[in-house]
mmCIF file of the C-alpha atoms, coordinates in Angstrom:
data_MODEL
# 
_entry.id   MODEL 
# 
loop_
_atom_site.group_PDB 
_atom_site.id 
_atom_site.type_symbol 
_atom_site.label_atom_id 
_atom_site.label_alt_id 
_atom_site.label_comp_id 
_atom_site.label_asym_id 
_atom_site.label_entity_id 
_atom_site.label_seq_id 
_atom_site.pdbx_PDB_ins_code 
_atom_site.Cartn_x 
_atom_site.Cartn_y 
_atom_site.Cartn_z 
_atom_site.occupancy 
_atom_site.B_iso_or_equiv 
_atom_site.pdbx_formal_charge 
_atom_site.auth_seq_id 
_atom_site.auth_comp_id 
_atom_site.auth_asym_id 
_atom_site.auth_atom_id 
_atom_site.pdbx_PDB_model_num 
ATOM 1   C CA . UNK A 1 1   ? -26.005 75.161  77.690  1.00 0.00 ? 1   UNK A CA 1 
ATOM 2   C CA . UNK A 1 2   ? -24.461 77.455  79.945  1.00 0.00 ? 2   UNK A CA 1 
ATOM 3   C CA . UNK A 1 3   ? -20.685 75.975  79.489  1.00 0.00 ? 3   UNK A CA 1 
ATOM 4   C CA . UNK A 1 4   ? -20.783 75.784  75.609  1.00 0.00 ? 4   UNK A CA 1 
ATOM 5   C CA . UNK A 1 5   ? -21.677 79.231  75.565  1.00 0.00 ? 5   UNK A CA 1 
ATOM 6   C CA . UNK A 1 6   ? -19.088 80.663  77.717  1.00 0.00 ? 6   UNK A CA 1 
ATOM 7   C CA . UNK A 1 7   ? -16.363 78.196  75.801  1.00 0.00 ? 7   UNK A CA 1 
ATOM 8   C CA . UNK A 1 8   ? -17.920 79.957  72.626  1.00 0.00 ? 8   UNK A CA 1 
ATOM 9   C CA . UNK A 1 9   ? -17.141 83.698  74.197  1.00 0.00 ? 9   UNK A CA 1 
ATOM 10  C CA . UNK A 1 10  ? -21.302 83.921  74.351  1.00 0.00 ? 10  UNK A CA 1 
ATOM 11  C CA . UNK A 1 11  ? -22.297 86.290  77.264  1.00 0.00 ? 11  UNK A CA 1 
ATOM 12  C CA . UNK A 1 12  ? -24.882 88.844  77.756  1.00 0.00 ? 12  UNK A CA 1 
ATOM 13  C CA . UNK A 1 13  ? -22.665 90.887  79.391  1.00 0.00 ? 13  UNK A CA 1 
ATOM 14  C CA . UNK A 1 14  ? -21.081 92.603  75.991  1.00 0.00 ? 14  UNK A CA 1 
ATOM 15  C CA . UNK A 1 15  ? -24.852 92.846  75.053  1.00 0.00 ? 15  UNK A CA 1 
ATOM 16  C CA . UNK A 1 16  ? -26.025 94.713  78.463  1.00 0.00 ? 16  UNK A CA 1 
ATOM 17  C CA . UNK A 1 17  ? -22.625 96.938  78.171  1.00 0.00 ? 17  UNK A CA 1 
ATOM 18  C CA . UNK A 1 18  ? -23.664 98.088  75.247  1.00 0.00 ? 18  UNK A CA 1 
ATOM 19  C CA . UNK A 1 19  ? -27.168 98.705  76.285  1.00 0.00 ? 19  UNK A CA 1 
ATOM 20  C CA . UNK A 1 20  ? -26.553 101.113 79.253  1.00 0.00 ? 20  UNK A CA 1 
ATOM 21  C CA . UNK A 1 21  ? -27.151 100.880 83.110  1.00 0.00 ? 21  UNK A CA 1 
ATOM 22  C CA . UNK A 1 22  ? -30.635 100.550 83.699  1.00 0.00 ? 22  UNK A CA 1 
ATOM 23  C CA . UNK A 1 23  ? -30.642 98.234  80.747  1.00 0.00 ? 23  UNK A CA 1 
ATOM 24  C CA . UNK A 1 24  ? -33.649 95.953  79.714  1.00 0.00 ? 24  UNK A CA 1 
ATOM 25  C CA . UNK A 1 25  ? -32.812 94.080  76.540  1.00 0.00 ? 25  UNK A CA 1 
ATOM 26  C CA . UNK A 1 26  ? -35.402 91.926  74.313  1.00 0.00 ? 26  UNK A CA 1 
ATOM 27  C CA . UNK A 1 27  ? -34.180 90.070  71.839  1.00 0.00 ? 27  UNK A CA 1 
ATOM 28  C CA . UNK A 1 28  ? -37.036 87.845  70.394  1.00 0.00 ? 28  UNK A CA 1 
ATOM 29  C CA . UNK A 1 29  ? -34.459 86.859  67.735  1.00 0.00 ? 29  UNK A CA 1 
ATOM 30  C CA . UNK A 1 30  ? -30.963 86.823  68.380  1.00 0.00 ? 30  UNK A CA 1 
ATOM 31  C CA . UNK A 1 31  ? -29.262 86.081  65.257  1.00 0.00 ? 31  UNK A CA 1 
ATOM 32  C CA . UNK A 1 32  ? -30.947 88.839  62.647  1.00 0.00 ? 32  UNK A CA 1 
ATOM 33  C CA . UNK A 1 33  ? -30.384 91.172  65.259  1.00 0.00 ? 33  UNK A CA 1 
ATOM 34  C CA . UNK A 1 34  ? -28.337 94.140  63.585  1.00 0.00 ? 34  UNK A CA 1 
ATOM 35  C CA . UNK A 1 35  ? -27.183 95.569  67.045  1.00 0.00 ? 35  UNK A CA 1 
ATOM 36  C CA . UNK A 1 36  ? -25.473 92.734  68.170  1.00 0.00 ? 36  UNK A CA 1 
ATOM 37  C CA . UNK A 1 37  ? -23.616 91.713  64.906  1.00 0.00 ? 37  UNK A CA 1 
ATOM 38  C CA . UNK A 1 38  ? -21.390 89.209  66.048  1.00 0.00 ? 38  UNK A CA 1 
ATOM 39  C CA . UNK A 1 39  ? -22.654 87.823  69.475  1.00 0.00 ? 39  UNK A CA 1 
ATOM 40  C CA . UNK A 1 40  ? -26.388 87.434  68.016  1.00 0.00 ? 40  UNK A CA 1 
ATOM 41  C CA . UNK A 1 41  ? -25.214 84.683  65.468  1.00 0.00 ? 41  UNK A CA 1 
ATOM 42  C CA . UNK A 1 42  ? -22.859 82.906  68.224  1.00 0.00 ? 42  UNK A CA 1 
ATOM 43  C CA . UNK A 1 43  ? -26.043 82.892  70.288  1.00 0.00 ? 43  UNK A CA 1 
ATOM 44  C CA . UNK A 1 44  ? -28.245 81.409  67.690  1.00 0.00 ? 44  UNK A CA 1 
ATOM 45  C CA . UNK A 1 45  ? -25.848 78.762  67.045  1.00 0.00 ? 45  UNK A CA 1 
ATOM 46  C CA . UNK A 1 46  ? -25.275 77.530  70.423  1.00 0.00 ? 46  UNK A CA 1 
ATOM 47  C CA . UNK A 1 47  ? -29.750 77.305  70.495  1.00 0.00 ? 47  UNK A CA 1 
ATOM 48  C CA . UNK A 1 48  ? -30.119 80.629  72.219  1.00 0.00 ? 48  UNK A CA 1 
ATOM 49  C CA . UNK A 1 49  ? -32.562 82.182  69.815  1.00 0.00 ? 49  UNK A CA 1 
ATOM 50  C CA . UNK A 1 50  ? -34.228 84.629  71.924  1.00 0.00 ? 50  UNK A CA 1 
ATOM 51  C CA . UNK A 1 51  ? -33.184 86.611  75.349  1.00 0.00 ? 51  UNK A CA 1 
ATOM 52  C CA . UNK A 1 52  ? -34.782 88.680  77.662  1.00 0.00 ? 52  UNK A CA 1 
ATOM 53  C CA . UNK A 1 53  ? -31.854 90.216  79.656  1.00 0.00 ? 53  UNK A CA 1 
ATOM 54  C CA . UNK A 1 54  ? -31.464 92.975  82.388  1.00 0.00 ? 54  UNK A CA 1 
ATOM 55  C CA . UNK A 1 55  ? -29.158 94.254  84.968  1.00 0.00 ? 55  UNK A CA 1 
ATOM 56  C CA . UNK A 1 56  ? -29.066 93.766  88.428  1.00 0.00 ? 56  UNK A CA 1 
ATOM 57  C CA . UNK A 1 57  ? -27.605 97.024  90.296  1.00 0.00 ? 57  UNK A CA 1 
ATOM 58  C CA . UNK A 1 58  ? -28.070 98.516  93.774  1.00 0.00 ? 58  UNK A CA 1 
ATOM 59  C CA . UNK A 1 59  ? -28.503 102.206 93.915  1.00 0.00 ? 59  UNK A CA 1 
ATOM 60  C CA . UNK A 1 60  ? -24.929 102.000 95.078  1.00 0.00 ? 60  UNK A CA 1 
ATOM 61  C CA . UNK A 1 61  ? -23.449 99.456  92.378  1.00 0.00 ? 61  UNK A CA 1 
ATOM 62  C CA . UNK A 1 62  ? -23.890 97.246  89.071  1.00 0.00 ? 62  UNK A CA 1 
ATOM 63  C CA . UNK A 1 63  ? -23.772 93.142  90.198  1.00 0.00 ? 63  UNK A CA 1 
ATOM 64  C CA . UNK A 1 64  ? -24.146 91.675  87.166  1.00 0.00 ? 64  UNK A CA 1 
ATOM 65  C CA . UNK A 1 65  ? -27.258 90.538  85.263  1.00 0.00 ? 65  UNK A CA 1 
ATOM 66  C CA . UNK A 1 66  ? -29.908 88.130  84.857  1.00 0.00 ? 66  UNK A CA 1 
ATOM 67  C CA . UNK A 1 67  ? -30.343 86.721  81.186  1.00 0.00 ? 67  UNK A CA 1 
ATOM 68  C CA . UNK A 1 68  ? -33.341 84.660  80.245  1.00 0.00 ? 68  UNK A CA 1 
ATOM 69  C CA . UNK A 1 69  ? -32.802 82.147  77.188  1.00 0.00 ? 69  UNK A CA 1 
ATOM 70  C CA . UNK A 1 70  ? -35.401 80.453  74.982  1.00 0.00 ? 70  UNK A CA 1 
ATOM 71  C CA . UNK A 1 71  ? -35.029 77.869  72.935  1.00 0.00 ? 71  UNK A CA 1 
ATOM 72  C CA . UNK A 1 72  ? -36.723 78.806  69.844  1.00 0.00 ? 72  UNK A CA 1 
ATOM 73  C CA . UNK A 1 73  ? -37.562 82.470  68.992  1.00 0.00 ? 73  UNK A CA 1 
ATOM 74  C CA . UNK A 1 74  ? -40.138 84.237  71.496  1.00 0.00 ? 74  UNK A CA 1 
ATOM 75  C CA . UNK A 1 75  ? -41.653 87.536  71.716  1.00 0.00 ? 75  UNK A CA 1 
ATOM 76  C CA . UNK A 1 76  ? -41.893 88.019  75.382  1.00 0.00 ? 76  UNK A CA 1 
ATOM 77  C CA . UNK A 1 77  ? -44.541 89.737  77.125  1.00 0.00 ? 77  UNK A CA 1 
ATOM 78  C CA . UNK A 1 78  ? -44.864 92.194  79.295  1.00 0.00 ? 78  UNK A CA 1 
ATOM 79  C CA . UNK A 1 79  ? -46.052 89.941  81.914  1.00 0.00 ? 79  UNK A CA 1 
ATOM 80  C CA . UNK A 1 80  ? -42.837 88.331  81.444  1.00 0.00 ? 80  UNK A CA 1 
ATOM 81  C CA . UNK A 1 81  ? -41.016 91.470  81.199  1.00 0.00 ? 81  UNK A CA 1 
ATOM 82  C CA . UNK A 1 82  ? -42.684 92.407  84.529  1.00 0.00 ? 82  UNK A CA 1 
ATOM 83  C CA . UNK A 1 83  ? -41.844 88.641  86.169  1.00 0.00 ? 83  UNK A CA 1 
ATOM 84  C CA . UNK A 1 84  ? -38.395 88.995  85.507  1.00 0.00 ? 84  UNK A CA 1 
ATOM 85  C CA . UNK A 1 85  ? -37.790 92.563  87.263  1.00 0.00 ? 85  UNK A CA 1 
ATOM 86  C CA . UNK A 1 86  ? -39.262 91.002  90.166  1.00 0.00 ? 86  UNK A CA 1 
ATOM 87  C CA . UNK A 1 87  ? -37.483 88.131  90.051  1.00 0.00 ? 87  UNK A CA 1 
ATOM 88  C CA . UNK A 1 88  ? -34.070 90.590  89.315  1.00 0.00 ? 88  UNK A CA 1 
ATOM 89  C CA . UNK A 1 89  ? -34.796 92.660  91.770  1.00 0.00 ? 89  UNK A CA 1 
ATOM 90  C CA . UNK A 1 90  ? -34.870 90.174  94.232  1.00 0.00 ? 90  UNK A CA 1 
ATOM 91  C CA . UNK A 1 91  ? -31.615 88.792  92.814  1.00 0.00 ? 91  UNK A CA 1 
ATOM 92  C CA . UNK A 1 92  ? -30.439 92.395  93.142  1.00 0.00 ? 92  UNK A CA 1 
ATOM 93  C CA . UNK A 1 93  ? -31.023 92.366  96.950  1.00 0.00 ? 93  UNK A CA 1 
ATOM 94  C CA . UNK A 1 94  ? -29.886 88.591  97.892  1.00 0.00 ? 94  UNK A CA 1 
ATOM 95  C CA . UNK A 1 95  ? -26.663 89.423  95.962  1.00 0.00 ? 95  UNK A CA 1 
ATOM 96  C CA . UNK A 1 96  ? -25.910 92.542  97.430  1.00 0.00 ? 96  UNK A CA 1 
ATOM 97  C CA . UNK A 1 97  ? -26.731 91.120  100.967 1.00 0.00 ? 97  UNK A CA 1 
ATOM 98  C CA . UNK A 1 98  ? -24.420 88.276  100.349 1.00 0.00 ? 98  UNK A CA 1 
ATOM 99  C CA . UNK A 1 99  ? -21.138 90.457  98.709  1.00 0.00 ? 99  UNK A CA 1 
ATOM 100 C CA . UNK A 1 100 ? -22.154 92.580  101.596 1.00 0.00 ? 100 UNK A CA 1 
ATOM 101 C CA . UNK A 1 101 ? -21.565 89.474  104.361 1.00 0.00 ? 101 UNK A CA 1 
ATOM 102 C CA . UNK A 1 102 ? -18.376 88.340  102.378 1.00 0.00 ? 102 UNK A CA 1 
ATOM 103 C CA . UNK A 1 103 ? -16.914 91.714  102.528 1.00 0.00 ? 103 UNK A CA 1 
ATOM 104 C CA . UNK A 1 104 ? -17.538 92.022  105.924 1.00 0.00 ? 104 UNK A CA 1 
ATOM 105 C CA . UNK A 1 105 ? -16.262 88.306  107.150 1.00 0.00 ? 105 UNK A CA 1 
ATOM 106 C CA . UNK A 1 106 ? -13.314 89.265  105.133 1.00 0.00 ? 106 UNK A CA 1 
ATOM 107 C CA . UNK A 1 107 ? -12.467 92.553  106.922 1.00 0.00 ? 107 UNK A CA 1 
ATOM 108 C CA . UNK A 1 108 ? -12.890 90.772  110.233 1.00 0.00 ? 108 UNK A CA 1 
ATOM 109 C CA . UNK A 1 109 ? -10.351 87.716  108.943 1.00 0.00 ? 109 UNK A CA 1 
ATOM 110 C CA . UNK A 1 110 ? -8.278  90.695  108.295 1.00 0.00 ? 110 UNK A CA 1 
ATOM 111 C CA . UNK A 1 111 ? -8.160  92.361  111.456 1.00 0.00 ? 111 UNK A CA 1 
ATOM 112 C CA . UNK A 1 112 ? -7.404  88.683  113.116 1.00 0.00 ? 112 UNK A CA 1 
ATOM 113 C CA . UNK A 1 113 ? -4.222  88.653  111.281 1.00 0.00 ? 113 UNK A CA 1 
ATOM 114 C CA . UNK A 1 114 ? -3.138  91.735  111.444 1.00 0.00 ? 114 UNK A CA 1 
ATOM 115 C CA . UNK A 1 115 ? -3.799  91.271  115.277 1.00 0.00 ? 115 UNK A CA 1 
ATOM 116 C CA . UNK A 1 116 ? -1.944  87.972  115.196 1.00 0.00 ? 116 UNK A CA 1 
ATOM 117 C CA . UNK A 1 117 ? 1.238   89.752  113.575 1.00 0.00 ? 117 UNK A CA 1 
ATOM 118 C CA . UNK A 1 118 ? 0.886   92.876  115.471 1.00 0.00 ? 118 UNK A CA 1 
ATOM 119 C CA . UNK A 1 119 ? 0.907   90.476  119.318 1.00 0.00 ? 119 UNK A CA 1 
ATOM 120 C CA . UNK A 1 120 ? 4.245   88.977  117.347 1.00 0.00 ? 120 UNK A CA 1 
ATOM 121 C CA . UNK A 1 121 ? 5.997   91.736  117.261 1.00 0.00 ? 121 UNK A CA 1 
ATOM 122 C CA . UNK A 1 122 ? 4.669   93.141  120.336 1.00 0.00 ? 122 UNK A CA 1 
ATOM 123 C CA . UNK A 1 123 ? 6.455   90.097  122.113 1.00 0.00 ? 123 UNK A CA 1 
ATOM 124 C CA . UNK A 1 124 ? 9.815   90.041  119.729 1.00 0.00 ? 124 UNK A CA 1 
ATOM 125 C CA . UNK A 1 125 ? 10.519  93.428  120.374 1.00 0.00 ? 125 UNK A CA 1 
ATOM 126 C CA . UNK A 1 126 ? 8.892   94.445  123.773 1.00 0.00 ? 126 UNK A CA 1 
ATOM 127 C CA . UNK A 1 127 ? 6.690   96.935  121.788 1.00 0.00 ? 127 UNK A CA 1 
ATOM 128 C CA . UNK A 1 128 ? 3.298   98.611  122.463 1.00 0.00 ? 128 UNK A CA 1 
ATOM 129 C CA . UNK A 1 129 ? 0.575   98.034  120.533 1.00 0.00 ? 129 UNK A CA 1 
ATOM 130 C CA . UNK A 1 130 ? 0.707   101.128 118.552 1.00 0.00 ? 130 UNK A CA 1 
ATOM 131 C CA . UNK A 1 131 ? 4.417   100.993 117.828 1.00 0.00 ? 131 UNK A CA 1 
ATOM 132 C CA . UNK A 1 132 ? 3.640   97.146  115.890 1.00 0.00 ? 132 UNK A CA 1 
ATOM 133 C CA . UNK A 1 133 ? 1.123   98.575  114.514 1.00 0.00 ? 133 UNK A CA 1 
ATOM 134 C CA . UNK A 1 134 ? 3.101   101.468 112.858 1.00 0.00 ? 134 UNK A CA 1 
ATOM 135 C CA . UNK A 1 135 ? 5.408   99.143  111.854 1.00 0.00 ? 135 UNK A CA 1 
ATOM 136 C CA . UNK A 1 136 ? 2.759   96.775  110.101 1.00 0.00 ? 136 UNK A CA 1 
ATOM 137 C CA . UNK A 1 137 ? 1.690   100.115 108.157 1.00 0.00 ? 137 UNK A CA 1 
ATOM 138 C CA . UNK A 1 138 ? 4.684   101.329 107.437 1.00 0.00 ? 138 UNK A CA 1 
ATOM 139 C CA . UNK A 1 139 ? 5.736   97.713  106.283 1.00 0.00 ? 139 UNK A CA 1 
ATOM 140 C CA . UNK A 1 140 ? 2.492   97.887  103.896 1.00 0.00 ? 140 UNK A CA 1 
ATOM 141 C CA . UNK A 1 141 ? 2.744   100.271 101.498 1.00 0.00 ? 141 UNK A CA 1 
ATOM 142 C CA . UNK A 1 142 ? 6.466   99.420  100.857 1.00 0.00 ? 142 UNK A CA 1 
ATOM 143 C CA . UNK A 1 143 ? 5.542   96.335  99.397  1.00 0.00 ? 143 UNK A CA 1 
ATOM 144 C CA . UNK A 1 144 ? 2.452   97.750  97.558  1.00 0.00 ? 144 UNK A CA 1 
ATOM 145 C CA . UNK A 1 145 ? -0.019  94.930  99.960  1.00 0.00 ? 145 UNK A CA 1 
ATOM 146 C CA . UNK A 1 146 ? -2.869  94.857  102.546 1.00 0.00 ? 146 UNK A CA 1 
ATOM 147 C CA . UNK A 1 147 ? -1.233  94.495  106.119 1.00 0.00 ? 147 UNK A CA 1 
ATOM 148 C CA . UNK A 1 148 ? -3.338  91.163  106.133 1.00 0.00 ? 148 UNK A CA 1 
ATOM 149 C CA . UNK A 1 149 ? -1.539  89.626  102.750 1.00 0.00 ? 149 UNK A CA 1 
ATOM 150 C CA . UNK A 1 150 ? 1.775   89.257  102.742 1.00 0.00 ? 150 UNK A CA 1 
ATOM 151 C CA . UNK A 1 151 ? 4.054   88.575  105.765 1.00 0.00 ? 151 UNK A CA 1 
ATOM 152 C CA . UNK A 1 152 ? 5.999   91.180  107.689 1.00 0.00 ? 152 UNK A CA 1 
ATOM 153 C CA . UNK A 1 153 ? 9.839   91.287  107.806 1.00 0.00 ? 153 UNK A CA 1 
ATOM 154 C CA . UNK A 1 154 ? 9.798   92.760  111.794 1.00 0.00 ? 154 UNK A CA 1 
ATOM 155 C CA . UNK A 1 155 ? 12.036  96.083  112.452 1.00 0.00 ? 155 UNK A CA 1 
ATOM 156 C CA . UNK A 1 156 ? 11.805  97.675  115.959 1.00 0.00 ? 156 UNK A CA 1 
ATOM 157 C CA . UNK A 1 157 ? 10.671  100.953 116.264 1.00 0.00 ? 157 UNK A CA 1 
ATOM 158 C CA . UNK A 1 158 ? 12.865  103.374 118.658 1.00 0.00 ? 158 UNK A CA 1 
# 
């Protein structure tokens, strides 16, 4: 399954690298292959004898890809060929959307701490807003971090 392969080093991914961006990649027999000399046989040997692999992208970015296994050697179709770009391009959309609502409930975790830090020094130093804030930025890039990942060593601003 799944786990063996990835314990054997078997992944599409070196396969769809190769191929290029918009790749589509049949491989009715994996092991004969002669483009994929050394993950084709590690494929075959795990039972992964044919694939029918493409990526899923955004016009914006690459996400990763959807591979499609059989068991013993098929020549896929293109109706199946045509059912998995639906399928992947749904994948495409639900993935985006999702790194798209992670990125954004991180950014707003972010701006709570740096908020939380920023009201501490405000009160430890009778500071504005903007001068904790400079000091958070300043403090930032000396310690090669995000404001929001490391803890701040306080120094009043003048």
């Amino acid at each position: 399954g799944p786990a063996e392969a990835r314990k054997a080093g078997v992944s599409a991914g070196a396969v769809l690298r190769r191929a290029g961006v918009d790749a589509l990649f049949v491989g009715p027999e994996t092991a004969p292959d002669p483009r994929w000399p050394n993950w084709g046989p590690k494929a075959d040997a795990l039972g992964l004898h044919s694939i029918l692999s493409m990526h899923l992208f955004t016009n914006r970015q690459a996400l990763g890809a959807l591979n499609l296994y059989a068991r013993p050697s098929y020549h896929y179709t293109e109706d199946d060929i045509e059912a998995a770009q639906v399928v992947a391009a749904h994948a495409s959309v639900g993935l985006a959307r999702s790194r798209t609502e992670q990125k954004l409930w991180h950014a707003g975790d972010s701006r709570h701490v740096i908020g939380q830090a920023q009201g501490v020094l405000m009160e430890r130093f009778t500071s504005s807003a903007e001068q904790a804030l400079g000091v958070l930025k300043s403090d930032s890039p000396n310690h090669n971090t995000n404001m929001h990942e490391r803890p701040v060593t306080p120094r009043p601003h003048a």
